[in-house]
N, C-alpha and C positions, 0 to 999 in steps of 0.2 A: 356842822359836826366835823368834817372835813377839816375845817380852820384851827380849832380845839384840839386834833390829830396833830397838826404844825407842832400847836404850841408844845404840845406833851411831848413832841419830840426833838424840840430843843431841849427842853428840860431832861430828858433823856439824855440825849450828848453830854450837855453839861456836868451829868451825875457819871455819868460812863470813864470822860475821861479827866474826873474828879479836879477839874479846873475853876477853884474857889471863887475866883473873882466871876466868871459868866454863872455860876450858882447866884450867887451875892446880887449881880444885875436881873437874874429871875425872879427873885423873890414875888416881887410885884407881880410880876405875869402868872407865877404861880398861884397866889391869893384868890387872881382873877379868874383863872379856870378852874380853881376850886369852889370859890364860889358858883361860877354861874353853873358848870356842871349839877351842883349841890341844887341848886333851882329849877334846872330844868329836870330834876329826880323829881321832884315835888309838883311838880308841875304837867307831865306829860302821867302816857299810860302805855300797858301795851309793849309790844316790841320795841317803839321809840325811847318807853323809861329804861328799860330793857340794853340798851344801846347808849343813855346817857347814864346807867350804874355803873357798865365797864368803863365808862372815861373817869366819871367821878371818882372808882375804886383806884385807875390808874393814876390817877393825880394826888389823892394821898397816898399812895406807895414811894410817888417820885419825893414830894415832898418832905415824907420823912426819911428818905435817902438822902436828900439835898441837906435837911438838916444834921444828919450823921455825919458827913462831910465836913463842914465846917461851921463857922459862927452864923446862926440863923435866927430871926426873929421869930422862930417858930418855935424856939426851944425854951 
């Protein structure tokens, strides 16, 4: 979970100081901890789901920030 926190907070950075091109290089990584967050909601129970909704919810909030940004494969 820990590692998932990294990622979201580059992706944080990136949308923060609205720097297109390290957006653009997230994309992928974004995908990637949206999905597996999305998996591991599905997957666990308990306090641990609990703990991967708030990652999951915060990685689509980055993501459609990242897409508001700029040109996105998300849009």
């Amino acid at each position: 979970m820990n590692e998932m926190n990294k990622y979201l907070e580059a992706m944080e950075t990136a949308v923060e100081a609205k720097n297109k091109k390290a957006i653009e290089l997230l994309e992928g990584l974004s995908a990637y901890v949206y999905q597996f967050a999305h998996a591991r909601v599905q997957e666990t129970s308990g306090r641990e789901r609990d703990d991967w909704e708030v990652i999951h919810q915060r990685a689509k909030s980055l993501i459609n920030d990242m897409a508001k940004t700029g040109h996105s494969f998300w849009l």
